[in-house]
VEXVOGU-183396 format. One record per residue (C-alpha): residue in one letter; x, y, z. Coordinates in steps of 0.5 Angstrom, whole numbers, plus 500, padded with zeros to 3 digits. Layout:
! VEXVOGU-183396
+----+-----+-----+-----+
! aa !  px !  py !  pz !
+----+-----+-----+-----+
!  a !   X !   Y !   Z !
...
+----+-----+-----+-----+
This chain:
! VEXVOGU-183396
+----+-----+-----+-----+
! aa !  px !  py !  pz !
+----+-----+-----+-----+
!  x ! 500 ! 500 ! 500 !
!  x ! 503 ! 507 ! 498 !
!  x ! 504 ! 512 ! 504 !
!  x ! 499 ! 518 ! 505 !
!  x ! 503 ! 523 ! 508 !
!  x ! 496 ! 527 ! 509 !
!  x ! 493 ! 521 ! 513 !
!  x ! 499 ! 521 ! 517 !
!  x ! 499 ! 527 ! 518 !
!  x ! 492 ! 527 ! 521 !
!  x ! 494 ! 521 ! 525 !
!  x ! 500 ! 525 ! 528 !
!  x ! 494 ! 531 ! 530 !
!  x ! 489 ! 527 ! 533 !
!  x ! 494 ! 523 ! 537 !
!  x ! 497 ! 530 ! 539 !
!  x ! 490 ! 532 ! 541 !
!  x ! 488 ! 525 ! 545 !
!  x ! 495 ! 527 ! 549 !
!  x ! 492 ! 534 ! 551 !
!  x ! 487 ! 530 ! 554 !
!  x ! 489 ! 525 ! 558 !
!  x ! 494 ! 527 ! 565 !
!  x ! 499 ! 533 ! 564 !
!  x ! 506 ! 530 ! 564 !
!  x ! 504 ! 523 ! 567 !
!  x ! 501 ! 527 ! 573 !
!  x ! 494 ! 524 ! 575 !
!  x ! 488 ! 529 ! 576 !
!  x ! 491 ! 534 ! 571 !
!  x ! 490 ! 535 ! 564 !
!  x ! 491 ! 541 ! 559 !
!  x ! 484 ! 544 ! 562 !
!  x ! 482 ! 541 ! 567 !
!  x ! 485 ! 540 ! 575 !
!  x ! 480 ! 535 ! 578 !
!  x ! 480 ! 535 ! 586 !
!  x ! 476 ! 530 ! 591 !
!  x ! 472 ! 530 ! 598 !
!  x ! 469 ! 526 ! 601 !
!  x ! 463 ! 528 ! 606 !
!  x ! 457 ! 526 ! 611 !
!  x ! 452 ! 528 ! 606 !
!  x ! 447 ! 522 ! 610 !
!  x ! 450 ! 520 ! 616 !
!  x ! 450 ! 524 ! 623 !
!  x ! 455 ! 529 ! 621 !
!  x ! 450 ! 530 ! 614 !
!  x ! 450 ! 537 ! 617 !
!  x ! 458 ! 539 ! 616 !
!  x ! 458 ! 536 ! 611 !
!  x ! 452 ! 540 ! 606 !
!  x ! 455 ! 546 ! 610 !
!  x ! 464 ! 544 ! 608 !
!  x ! 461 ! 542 ! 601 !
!  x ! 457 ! 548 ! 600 !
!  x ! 463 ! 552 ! 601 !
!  x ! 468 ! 548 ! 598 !
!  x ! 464 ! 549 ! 592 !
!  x ! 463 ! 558 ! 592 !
!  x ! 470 ! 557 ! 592 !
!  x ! 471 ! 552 ! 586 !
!  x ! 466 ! 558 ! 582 !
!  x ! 469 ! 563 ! 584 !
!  x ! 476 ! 561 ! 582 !
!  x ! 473 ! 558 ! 575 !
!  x ! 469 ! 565 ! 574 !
!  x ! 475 ! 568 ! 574 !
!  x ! 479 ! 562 ! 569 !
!  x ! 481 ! 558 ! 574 !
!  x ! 489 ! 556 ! 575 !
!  x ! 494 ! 557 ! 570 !
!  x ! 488 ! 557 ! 564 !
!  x ! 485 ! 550 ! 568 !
!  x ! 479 ! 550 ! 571 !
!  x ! 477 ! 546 ! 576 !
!  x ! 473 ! 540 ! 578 !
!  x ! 470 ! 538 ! 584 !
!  x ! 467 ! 530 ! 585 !
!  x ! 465 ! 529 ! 592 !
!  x ! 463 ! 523 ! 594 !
!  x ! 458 ! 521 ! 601 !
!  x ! 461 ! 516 ! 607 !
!  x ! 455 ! 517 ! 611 !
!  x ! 461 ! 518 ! 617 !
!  x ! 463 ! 511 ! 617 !
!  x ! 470 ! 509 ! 615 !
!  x ! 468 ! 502 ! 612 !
!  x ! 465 ! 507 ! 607 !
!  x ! 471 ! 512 ! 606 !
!  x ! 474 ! 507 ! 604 !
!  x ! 470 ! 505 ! 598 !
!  x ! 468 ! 512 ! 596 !
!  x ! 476 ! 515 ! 597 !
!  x ! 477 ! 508 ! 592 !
!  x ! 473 ! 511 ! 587 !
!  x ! 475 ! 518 ! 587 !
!  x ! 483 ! 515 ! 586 !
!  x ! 483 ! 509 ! 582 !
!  x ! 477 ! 511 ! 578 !
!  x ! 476 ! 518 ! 577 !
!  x ! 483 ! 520 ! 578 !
!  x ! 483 ! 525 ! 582 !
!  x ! 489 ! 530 ! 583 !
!  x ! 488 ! 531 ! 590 !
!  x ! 484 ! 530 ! 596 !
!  x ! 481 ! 536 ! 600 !
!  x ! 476 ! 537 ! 606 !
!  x ! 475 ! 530 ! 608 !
!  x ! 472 ! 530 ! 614 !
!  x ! 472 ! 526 ! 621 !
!  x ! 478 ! 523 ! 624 !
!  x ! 477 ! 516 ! 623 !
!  x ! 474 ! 516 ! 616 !
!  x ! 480 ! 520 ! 614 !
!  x ! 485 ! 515 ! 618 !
!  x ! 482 ! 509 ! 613 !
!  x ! 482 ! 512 ! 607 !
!  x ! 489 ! 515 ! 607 !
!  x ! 492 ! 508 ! 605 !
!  x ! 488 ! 508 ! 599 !
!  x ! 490 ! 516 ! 597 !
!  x ! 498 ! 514 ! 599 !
!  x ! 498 ! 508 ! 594 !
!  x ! 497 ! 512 ! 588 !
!  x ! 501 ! 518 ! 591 !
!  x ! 494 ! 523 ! 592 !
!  x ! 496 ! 528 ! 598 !
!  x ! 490 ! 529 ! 604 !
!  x ! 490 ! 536 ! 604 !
!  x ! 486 ! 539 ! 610 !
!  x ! 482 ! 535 ! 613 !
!  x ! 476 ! 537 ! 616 !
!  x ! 479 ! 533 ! 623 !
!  x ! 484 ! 536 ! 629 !
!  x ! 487 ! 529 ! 630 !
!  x ! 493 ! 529 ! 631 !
!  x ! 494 ! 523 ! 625 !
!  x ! 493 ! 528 ! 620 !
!  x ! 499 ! 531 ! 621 !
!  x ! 502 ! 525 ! 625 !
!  x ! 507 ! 521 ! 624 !
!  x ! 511 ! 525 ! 618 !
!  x ! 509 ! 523 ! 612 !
!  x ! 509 ! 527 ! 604 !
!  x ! 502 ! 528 ! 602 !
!  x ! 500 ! 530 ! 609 !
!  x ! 497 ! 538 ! 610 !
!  x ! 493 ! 539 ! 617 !
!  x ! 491 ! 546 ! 618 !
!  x ! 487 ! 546 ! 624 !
!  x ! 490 ! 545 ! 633 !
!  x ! 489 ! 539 ! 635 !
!  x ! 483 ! 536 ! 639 !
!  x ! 489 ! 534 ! 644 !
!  x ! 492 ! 542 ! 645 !
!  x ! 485 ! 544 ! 644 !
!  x ! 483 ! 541 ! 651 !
!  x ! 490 ! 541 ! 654 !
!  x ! 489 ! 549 ! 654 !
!  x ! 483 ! 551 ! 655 !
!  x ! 481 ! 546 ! 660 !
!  x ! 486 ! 548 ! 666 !
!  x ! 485 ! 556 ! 664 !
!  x ! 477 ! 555 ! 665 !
!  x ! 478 ! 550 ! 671 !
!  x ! 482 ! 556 ! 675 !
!  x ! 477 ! 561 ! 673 !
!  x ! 471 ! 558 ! 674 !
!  x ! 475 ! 554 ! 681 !
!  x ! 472 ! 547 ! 679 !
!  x ! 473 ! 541 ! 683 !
!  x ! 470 ! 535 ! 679 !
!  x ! 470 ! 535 ! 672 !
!  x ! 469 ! 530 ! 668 !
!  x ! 467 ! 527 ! 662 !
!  x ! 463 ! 524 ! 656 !
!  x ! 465 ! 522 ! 649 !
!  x ! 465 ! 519 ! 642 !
!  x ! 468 ! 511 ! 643 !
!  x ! 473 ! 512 ! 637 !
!  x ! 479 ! 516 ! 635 !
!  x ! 476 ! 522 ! 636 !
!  x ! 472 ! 522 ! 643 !
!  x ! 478 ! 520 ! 645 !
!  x ! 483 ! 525 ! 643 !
!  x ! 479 ! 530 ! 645 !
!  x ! 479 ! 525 ! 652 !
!  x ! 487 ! 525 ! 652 !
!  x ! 488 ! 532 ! 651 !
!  x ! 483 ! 533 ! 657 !
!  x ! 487 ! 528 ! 661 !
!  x ! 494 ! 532 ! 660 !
!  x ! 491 ! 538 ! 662 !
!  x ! 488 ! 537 ! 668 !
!  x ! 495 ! 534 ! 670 !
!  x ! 498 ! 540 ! 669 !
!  x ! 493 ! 542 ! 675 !
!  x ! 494 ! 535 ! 679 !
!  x ! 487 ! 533 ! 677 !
!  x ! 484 ! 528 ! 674 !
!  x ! 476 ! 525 ! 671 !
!  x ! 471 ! 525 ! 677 !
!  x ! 468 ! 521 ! 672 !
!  x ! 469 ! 519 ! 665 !
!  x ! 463 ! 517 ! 661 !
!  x ! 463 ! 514 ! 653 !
!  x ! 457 ! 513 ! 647 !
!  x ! 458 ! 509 ! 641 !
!  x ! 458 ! 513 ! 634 !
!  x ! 451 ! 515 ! 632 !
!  x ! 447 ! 514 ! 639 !
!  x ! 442 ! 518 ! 640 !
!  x ! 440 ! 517 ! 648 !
!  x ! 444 ! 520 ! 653 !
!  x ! 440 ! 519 ! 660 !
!  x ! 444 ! 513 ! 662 !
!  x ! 450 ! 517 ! 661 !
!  x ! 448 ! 524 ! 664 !
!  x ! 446 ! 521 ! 670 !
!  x ! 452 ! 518 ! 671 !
!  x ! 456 ! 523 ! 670 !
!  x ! 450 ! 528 ! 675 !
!  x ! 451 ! 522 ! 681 !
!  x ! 458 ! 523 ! 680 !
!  x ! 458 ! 531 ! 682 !
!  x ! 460 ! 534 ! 675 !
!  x ! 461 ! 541 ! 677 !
!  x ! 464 ! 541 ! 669 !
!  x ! 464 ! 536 ! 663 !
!  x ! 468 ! 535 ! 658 !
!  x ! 465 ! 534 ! 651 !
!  x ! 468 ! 530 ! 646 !
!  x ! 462 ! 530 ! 643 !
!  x ! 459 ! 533 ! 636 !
!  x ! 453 ! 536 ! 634 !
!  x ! 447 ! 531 ! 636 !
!  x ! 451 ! 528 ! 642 !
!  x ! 452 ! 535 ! 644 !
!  x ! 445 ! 537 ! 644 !
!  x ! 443 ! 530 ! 647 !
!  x ! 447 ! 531 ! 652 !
!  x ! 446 ! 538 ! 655 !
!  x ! 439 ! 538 ! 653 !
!  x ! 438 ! 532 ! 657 !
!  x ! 442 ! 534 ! 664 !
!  x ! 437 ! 540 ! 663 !
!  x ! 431 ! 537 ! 664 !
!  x ! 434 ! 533 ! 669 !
!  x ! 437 ! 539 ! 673 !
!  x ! 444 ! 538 ! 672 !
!  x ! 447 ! 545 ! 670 !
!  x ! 455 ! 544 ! 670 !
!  x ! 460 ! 547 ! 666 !
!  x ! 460 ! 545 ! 659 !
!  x ! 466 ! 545 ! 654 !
!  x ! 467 ! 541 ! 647 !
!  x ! 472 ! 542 ! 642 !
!  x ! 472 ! 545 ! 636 !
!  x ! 468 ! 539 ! 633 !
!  x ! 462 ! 542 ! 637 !
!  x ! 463 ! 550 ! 635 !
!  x ! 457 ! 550 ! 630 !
!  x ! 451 ! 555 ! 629 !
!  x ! 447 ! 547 ! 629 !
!  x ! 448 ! 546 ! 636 !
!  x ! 444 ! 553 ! 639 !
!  x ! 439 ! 554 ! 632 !
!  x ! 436 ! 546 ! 634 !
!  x ! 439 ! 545 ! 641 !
!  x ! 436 ! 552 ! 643 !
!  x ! 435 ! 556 ! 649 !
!  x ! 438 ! 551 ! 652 !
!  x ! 444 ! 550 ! 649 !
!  x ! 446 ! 557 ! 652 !
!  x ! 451 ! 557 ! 656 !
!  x ! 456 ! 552 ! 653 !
!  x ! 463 ! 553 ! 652 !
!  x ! 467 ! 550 ! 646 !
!  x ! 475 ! 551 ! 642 !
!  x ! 475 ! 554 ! 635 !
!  x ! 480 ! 557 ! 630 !
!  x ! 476 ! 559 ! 626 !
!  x ! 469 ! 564 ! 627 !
!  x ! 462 ! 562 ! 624 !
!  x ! 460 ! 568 ! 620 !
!  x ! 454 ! 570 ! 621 !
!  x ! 449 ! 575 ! 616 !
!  x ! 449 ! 580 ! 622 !
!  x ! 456 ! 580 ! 624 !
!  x ! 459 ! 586 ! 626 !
!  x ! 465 ! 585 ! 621 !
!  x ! 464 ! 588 ! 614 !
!  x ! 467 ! 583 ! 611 !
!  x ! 464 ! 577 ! 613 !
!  x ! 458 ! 580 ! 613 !
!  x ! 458 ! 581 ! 606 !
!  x ! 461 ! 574 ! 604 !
!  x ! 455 ! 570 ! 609 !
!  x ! 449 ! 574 ! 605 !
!  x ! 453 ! 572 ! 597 !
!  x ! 452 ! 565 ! 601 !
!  x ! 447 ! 566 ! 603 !
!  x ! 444 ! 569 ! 596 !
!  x ! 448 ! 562 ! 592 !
!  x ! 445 ! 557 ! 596 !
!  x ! 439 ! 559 ! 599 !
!  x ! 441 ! 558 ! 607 !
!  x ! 445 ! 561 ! 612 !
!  x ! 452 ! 560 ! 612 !
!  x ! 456 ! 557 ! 618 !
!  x ! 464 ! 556 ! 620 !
!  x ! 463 ! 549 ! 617 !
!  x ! 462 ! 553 ! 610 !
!  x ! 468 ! 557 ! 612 !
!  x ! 473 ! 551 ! 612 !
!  x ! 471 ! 548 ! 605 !
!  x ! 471 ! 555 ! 603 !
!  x ! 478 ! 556 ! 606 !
!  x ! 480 ! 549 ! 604 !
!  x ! 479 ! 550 ! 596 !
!  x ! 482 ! 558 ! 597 !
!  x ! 489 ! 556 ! 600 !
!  x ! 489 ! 548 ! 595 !
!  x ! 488 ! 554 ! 590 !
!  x ! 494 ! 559 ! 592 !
!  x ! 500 ! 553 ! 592 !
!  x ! 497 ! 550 ! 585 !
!  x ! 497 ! 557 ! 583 !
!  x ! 504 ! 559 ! 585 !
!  x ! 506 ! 551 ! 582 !
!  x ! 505 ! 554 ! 575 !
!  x ! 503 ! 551 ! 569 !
!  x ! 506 ! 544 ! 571 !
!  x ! 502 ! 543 ! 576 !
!  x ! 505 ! 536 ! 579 !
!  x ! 504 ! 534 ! 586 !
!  x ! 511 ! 534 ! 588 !
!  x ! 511 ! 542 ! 585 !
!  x ! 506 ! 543 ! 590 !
!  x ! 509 ! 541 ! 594 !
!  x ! 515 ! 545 ! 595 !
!  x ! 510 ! 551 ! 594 !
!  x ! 506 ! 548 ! 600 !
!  x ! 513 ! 548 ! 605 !
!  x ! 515 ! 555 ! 604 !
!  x ! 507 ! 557 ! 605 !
!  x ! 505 ! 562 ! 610 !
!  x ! 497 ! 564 ! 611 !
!  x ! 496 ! 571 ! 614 !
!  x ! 490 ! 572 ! 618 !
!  x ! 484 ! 572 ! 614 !
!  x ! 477 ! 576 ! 614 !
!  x ! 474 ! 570 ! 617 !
!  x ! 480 ! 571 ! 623 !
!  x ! 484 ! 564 ! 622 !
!  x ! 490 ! 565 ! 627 !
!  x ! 498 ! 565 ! 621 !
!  x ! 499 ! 559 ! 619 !
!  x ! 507 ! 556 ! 616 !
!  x ! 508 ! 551 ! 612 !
!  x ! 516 ! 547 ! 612 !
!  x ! 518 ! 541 ! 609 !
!  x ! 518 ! 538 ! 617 !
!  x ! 512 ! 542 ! 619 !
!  x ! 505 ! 540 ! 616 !
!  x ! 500 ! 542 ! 621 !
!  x ! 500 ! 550 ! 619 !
!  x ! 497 ! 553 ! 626 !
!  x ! 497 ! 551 ! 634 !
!  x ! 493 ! 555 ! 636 !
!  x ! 486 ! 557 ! 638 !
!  x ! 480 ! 560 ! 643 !
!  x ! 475 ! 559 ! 646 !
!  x ! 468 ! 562 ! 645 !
!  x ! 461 ! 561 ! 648 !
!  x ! 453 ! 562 ! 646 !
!  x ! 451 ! 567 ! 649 !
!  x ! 444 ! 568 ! 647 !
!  x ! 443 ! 564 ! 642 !
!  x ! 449 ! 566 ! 638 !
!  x ! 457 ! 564 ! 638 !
!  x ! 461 ! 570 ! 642 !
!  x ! 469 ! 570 ! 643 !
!  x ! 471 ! 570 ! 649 !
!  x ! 479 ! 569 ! 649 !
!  x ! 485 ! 571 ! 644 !
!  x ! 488 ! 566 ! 640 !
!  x ! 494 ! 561 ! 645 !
!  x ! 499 ! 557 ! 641 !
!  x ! 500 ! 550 ! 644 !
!  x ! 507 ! 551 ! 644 !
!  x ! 507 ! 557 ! 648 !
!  x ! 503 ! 553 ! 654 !
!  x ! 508 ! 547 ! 657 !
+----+-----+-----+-----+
């Protein structure tokens, strides 16, 4: 058969153009016009309301970002897939978005356990866990390369604001009730540690299976013990279970969670009284009325999106896409994940409008900030009432 240079030509062009398509440079996740980012959220579960909340914000900032055209002239690509809080789940859903939909990157994964299944399965194929919606200390602990972790752990949360609150309100009996997995007993150990600082230990310690609904057997155990505090390692359902069921029964202690119970959720289903409780947070929920022009003016542009008020569960995804979005940027036009990377570890975020606390970044230092403060609902609303405390800063 003669040779035909024009078909040869023309098969040399579509080859071209196949290659444009499939990965840049052998890089998963990342072709010529697009970067396609996973998440995996409770949409379903117990947690259904954080994870509605961190997907929404997670996708303000991907229309944002495309609307303005994207990065390095790709736009971006967001699947999320739905765990209903189980790890067994997590699993399945982060096996998905690696092996099938080849994602770039895993964003905002929330919840301490399921993120802990789901790691190897991104780590095998080289997909970095970038800010999950977790303070475990597995999220930055032990080192590994394609770990990011952006909030102060569970364990300083506790250790800090626990001996401070004990002093000032001068308790002598605290104790606790928590999650029965890797998160309740972070936010367990971190109580622990602090309390030794004041040479105290739990009056009564207390736990719950992931997904209960009942408390009163708990409550009661914990108000025939004497609490004069409880330490929550509780979320949204439990939190409000909990203190909703001590009211009724007369127990009135001092009761503190952790940032995984800092949500406008707890006050606008618990109600009345929900007032009262203290709780960590790295962040501030952003409410329409907000006194910060700033905040106010991006809660109603949420608001008028998504038809529904926005809460510091929005604010992490959208912060999560806003700063995944400023290393690859910086990355340039060969956007690999070891080229993000090395922007990654030279990063340092400045205090934003939503009053996150400065966050570094070094090729051995992936959690970004330590600190955090305490607040408290005071009339059915979220208020400040400590500064930002680094845990390196309290020994």
């Amino acid at each position: 058969m003669r040779f035909q240079p024009k078909y040869f030509v023309a098969a040399v062009a579509a080859a071209l153009a196949l290659v444009g398509t499939l990965s840049h440079a052998g890089q998963q996740g990342v072709t010529k016009d697009e970067i396609i980012l996973g998440s995996i959220q409770d949409l379903s579960g117990p947690l259904a309301g954080f994870g509605k909340q961190a997907r929404l914000g997670m996708m303000l900032a991907v229309d944002e970002i495309n609307e303005q055209g994207g990065l390095n002239g790709r736009k971006l690509k967001l699947l999320v897939e739905d765990d209903g809080y189980d790890p067994k789940k997590s699993v399945l859903a982060a096996q998905k978005l690696v092996n099938q939909d080849k994602i770039f990157m895993m964003l905002g994964h929330i919840g301490t356990a399921q993120n802990m299944a789901a790691m190897p399965v991104q780590f095998e194929k080289n997909v970095i866990n970038f800010f999950p919606i977790t303070a475990a200390r597995e999220m930055y602990e032990p080192f590994h390369r394609l770990k990011y972790s952006f909030a102060a752990t569970y364990f300083d949360q506790m250790r800090i604001a626990l001996p401070s609150l004990v002093k000032e309100k001068g308790v002598k009996k605290v104790c606790t009730i928590y999650q029965d997995d890797d998160f309740g007993l972070e936010v367990l150990r971190g109580a622990e540690a602090g309390l030794k600082t004041l040479n105290m230990e739990f009056t009564e310690k207390t736990s719950y299976k992931r997904g209960a609904t009942d408390f009163s057997s708990q409550v009661s155990k914990l108000q025939s013990s004497g609490c004069e505090m409880v330490v929550l390692g509780t979320i949204i359902r439990e939190t409000i279970g909990t203190i909703g069921t001590a009211r009724k029964l007369g127990f009135s202690p001092i009761f503190l969670g952790s940032s995984a119970s800092y949500t406008d959720l707890i006050h606008k289903i618990g109600g009345k009284a929900m007032d009262g409780l203290y709780a960590t947070m790295t962040v501030q929920n952003p409410y329409l009325d907000e006194a910060s022009q700033p905040i106010r003016f991006w809660a109603n542009k949420y608001k008028t999106k998504f038809n529904e008020d926005p809460t510091v569960f929005s604010v992490y995804g959208y912060i999560i896409v806003n700063t995944f979005a400023n290393a690859a940027n910086k990355a340039g036009k060969n956007l690999t994940t070891d080229s993000f990377i090395k922007v990654m570890d030279t990063m340092t975020i400045e205090p934003d409008i939503f009053g996150a606390a400065k966050s570094t970044f070094s090729p051995t230092k992936r959690l970004g900030s330590d600190a955090s403060r305490l607040s408290q609902i005071q009339d059915g609303k979220w208020v400040a009432v400590s500064g930002y405390v680094s845990a390196a800063s309290v020994k």
